[in-house]
C-alpha positions in Angstrom: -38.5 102.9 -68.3 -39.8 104.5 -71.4 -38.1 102.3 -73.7 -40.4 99.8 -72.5 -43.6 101.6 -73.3 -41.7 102.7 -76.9 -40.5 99.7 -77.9 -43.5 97.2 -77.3 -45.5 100.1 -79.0 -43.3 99.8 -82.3 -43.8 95.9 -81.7 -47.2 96.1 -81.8 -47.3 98.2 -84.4 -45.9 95.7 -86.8 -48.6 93.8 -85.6 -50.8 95.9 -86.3 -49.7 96.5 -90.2 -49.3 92.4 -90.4 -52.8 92.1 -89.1 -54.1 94.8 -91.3 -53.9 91.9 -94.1 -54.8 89.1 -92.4 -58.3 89.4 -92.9 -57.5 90.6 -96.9 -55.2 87.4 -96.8 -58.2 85.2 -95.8 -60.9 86.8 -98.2 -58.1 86.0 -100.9 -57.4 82.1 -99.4 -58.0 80.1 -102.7 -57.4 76.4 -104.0 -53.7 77.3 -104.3 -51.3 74.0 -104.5 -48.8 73.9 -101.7 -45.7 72.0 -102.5 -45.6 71.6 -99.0 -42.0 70.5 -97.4 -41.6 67.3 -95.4 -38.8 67.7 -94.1 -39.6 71.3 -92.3 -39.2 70.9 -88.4 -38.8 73.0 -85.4 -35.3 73.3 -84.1 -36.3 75.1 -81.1 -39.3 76.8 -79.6 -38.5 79.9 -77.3 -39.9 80.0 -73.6 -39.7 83.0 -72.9 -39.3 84.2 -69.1 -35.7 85.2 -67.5 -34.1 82.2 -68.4 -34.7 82.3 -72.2 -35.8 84.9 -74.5 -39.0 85.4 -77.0 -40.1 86.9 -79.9 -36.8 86.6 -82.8 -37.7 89.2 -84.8 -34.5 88.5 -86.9 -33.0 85.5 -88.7 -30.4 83.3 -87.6 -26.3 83.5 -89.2 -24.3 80.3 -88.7 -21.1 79.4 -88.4 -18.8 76.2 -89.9 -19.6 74.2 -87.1 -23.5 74.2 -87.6 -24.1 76.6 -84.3 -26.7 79.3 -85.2 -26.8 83.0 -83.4 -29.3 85.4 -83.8 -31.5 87.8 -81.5 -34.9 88.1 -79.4 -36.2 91.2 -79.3 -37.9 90.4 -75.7 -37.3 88.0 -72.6 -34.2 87.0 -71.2 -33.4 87.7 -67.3 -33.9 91.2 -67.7 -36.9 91.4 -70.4 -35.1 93.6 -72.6 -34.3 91.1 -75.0 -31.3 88.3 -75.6 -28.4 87.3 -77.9 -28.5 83.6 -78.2 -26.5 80.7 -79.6 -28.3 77.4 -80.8 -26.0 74.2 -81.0 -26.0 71.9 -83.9 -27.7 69.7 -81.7 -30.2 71.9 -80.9 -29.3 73.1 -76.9 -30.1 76.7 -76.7 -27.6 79.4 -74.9 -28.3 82.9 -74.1 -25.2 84.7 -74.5 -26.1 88.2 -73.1 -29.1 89.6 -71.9 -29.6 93.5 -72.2 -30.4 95.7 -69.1 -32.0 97.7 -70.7 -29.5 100.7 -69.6 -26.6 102.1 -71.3 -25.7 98.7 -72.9 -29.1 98.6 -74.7 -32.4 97.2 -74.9 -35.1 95.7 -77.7 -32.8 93.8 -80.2 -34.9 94.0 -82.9 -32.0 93.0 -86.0 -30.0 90.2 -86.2 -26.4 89.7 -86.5 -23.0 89.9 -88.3 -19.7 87.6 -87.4 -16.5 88.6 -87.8 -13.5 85.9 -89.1 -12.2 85.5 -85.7 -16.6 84.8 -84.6 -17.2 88.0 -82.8 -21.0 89.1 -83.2 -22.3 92.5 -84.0 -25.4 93.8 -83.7 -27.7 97.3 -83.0 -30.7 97.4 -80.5 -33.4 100.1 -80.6 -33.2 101.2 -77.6 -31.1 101.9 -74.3 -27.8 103.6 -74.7 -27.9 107.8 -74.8 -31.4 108.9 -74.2 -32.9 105.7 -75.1 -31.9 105.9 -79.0 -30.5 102.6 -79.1 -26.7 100.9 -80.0 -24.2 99.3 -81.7 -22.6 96.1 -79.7 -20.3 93.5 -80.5 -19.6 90.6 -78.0 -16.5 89.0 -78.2 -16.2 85.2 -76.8 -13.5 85.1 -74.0 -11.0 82.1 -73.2 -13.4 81.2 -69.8 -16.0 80.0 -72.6 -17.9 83.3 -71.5 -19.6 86.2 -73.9 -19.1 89.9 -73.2 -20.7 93.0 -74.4 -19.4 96.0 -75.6 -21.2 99.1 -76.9 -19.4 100.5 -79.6 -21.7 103.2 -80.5 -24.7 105.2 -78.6 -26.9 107.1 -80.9 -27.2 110.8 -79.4 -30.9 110.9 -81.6 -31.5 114.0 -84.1 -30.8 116.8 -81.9 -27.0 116.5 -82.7 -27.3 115.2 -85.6 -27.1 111.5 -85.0 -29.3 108.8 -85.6 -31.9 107.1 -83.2 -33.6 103.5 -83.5 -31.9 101.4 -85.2 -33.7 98.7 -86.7 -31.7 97.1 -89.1 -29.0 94.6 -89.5 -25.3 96.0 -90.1 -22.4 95.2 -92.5 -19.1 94.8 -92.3 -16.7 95.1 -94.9 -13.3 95.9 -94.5 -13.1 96.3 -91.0 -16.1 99.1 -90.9 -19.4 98.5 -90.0 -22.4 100.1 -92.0 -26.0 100.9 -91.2 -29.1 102.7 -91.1 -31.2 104.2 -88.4 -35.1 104.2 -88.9 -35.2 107.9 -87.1 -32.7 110.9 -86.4 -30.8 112.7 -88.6 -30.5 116.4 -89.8 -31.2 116.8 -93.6 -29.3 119.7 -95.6 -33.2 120.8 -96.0 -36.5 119.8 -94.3 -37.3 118.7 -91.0 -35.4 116.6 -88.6 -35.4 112.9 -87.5 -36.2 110.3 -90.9 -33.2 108.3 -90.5 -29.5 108.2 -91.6 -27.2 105.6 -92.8 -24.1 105.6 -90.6 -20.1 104.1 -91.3 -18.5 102.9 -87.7 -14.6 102.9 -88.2 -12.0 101.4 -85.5 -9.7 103.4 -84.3 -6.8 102.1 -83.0 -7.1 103.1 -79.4 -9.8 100.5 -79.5 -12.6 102.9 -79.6 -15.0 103.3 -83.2 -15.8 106.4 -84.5 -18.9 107.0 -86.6 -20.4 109.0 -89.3 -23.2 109.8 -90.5 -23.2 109.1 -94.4 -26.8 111.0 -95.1 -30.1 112.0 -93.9 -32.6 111.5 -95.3 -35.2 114.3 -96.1 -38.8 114.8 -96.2 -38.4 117.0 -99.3 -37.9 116.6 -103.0 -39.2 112.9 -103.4 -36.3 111.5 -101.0 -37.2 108.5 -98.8 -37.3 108.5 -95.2 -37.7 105.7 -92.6 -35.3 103.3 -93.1 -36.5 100.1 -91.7 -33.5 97.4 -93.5 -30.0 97.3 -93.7 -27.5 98.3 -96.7 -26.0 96.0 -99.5 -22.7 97.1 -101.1 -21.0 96.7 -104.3 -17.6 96.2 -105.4 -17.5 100.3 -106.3 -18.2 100.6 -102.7 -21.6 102.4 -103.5 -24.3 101.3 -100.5 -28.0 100.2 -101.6 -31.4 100.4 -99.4 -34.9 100.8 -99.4 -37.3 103.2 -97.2 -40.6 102.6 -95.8 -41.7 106.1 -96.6 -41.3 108.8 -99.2 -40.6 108.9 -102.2 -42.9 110.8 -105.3 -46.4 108.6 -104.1 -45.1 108.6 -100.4 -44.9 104.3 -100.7 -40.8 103.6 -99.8 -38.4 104.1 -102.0 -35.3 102.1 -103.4 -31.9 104.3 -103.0 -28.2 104.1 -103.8 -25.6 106.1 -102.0 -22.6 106.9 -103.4 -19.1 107.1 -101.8 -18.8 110.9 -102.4 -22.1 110.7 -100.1 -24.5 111.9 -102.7 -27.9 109.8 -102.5 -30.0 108.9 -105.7 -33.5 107.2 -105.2 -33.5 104.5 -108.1 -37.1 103.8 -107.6 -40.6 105.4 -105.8 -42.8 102.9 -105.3 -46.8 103.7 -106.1 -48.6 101.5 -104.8 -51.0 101.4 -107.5 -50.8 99.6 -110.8 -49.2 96.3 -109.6 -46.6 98.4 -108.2 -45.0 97.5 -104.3 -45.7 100.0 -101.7 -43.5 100.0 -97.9 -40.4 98.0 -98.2 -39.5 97.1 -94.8 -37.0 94.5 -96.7 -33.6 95.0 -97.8 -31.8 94.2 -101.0 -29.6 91.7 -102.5 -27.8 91.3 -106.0 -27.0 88.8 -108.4 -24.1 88.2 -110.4 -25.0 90.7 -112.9 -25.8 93.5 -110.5 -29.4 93.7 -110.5 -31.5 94.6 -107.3 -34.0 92.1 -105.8 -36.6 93.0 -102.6 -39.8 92.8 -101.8 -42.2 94.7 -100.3 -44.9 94.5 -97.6 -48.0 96.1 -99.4 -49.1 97.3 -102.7 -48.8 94.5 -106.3 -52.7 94.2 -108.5 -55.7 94.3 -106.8 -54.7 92.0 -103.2 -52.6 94.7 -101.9 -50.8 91.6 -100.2 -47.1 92.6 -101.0 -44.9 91.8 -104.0 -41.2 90.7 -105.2 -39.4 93.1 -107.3 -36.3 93.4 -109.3 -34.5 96.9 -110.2 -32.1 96.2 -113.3 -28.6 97.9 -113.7 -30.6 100.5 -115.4 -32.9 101.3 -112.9 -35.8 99.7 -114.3 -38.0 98.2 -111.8 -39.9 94.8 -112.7 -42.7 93.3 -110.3 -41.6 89.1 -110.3 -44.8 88.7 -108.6 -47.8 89.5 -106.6 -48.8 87.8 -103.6 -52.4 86.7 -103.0 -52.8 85.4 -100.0 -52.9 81.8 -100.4 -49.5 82.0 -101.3 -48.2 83.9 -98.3 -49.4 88.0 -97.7 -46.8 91.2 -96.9 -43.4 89.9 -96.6 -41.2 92.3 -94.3 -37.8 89.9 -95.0 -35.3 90.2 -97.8 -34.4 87.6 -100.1 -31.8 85.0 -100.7 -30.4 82.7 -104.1 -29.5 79.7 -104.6 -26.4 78.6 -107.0 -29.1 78.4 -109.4 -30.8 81.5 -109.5 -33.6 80.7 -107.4 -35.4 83.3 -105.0 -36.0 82.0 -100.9 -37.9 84.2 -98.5 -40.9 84.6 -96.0 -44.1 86.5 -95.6 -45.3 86.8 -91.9 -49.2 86.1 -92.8 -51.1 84.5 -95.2 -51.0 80.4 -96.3 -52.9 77.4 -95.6 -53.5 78.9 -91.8 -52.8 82.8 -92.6 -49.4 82.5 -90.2 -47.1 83.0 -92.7 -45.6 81.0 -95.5 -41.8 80.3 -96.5 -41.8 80.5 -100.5 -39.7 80.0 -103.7 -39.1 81.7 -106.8 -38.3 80.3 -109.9 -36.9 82.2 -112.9 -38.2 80.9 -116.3 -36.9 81.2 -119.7 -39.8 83.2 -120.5 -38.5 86.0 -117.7 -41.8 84.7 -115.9 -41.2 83.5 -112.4 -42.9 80.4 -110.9 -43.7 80.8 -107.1 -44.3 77.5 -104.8 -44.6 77.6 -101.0 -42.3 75.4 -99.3 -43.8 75.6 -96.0 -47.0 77.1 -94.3 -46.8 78.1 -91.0 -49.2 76.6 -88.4 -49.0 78.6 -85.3 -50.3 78.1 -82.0 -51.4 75.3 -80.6 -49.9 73.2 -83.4 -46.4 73.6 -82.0 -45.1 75.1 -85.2 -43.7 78.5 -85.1 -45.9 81.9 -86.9 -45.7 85.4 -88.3 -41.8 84.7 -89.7 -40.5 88.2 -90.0 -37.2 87.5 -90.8 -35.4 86.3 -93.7 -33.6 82.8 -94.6 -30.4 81.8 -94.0 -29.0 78.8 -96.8 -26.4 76.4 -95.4 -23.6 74.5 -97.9 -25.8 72.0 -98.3 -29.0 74.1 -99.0 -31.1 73.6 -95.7 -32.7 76.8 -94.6 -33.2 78.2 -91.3 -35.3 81.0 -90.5 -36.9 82.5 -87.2 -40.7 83.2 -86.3 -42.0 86.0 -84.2 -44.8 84.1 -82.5 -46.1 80.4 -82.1 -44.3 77.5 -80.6 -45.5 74.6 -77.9 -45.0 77.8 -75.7 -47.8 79.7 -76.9 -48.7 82.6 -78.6 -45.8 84.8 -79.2 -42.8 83.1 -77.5 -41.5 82.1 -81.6 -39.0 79.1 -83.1 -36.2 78.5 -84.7 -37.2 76.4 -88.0 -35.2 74.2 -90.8 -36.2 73.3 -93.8 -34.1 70.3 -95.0 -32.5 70.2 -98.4 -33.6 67.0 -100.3 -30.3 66.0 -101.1 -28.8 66.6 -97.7 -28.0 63.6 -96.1 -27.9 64.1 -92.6 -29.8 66.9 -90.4 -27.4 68.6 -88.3 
């Protein structure tokens, strides 16, 4: 199947761009302090094989009960990748595992729940013509999951986006995303990605709609890599890979009318980001907070930005290695302000830190690295691609790519324990 060849290509080529840094990332190793967390541990560590999937690309959402759900991108009995659900007592289930057909292959984002617990997600492949899907599974009174496409992606020849890579939303019963190829722009070439609306209809079918596409004309991104945020005007927020005036990923806003502004072109120079393969999130006050994989001062090693309500971009910091290198995950806050998140190399063993930001009265922000990942063969998980979820309690849960007792690039499911959570669930 071609998928297979496509989609462990586009794999490897984050690889490739991770590994592009390492050996930056170890020239850059110095005496930095870890505050170190004691009470990180391995949840799980994926087998791989037909019985269990590998490679999580994506993060994990939770529900009330302390169950976790996320996505491998690989593995399960057909090797297309799995949708699986992790007890609070750590007993791993795979819920569905893709064909590879119409139903879809090569999960590569995690998922959304619904209030009644159904999960939706895309895969970047299978479906029409291999350009990937929108599913939602839906947990049936025999205790078993079931699949069901709501959307194939026809690719740019009619219009419709291909490869969906990111994450969806759901807000008011629609589902919003973005596809990192397809597309017709109103000018320019074909196929650099749209952001999409799914609607139910209520013959049970969705319908969707292609909000934009993006262009490879007049500074406009292209490449979508992350999902959207939306705010209470209903105006959607993302970032590109590419584009943009210095052709380094841009930062854009979509209104409802459909009209799409880029807020911010990233140089690359100057101590300025470059490829955001993260999306965004807000705080109270409205203002944008990302990262991106390259670019910040001399290390090239990624940074953490903010983009005020004016459009004013602000670089919180600079990664140096030591500290954790390119970061292709988003961000989350705390009830106090602080900034959680990953980078999938650099640290004490250049396999990826999990790190902390700090906001200081002075508007400077303090970094520490909670955790920094071992790899293979230390049993602990590597290369953490995905972003950080943050329980009531404030114990985080994340996903690696690769390590595990399992070798190489099977991945885990981590925690990092709150200090003043009592109990691990």
């Amino acid at each position: 199947m071609t998928s297979t060849v496509k989609n462990r290509g586009r794999i490897s080529g984050i690889r490739l761009r991770a590994a592009s840094t390492a050996l930056a990332s170890l020239l850059a190793l110095v005496a930095t302090p870890w505050a170190q967390a004691q009470t990180y541990r391995v949840l799980y560590n994926f087998s791989g094989g037909t019985s269990d999937g590998e490679e999580p690309y994506s993060g994990v959402v939770r529900d009330a009960k302390g169950n976790s759900y996320g996505t491998t991108a690989l593995g399960g009995a057909n090797g297309f990748g799995t949708v699986f659900k992790l007890s609070a007592t750590g007993k791993e289930t795979v819920l569905y595992s893709f064909r590879g057909g119409t139903d879809g292959a090569y999960p590569y984002a995690g998922l959304v729940r619904d209030k009644l617990g159904n999960l939706y997600g895309t895969t970047t492949g299978g479906g029409q013509a291999d350009n990937g899907t929108v599913f939602k599974l839906v947990l049936g009174s025999n205790g078993k999951w079931t699949e069901t496409v709501l959307h194939r992606f026809a690719g740019y020849s009619t219009g419709d986006g291909s490869v969906p890579t990111a994450a969806l939303i759901l807000h008011a019963g629609n589902l919003y995303g973005t596809t990192n190829k397809g597309g017709i722009p109103k000018s320019g070439p074909p196929n650099n990605g749209t952001v999409y609306k799914l609607s139910p209809g209520s013959n049970g079918k969705w319908t969707e709609t292609v909000l934009y596409s993006f262009s490879l004309e007049g500074g406009d991104g292209f490449n979508p890599y992350a999902g959207l945020v939306l705010d209470g005007a209903g105006n959607l927020y993302g970032t590109t890979t590419d584009g943009g005036s210095d052709d380094s990923g841009t930062v854009f806003k979509l209104d409802t009318a459909g009209l799409e502004t880029v807020l911010h072109s990233f140089a690359g120079t100057g101590g300025d980001g470059a490829t955001p393969y993260a999306g965004l999130v807000f705080d109270a006050a409205g203002n944008l907070y990302g990262t991106t994989s390259a670019g910040g001062g001399a290390s090239g090693l990624g940074t953490v930005f903010k983009i005020d309500t004016n459009g004013t971009e602000t670089v919180l910091h600079e990664f140096t290695g030591g500290d954790g290198a390119s970061p292709y995950a988003g961000l989350i806050f705390d009830a106090g302000g602080n900034l959680y998140g990953t980078t999938t190399s650099g640290g004490a063993s250049n396999d990826g830190t999990v790190f902390k930001l700090a906001p200081g009265s002075n508007s400077i922000w303090t970094e520490s690295v909670l955790h920094s990942f071992a790899g293979n063969p230390k049993d602990d998980g590597g290369s953490p691609f995905a972003g950080l979820f943050r329980d009531a309690m404030g114990n985080l849960y994340g996903t690696t790519e690769a390590g595990g007792k399992y070798g190489c690039c099977k991945g885990v499911v981590f925690q990092i324990q709150s200090t003043r959570s009592p109990t691990v669930p």
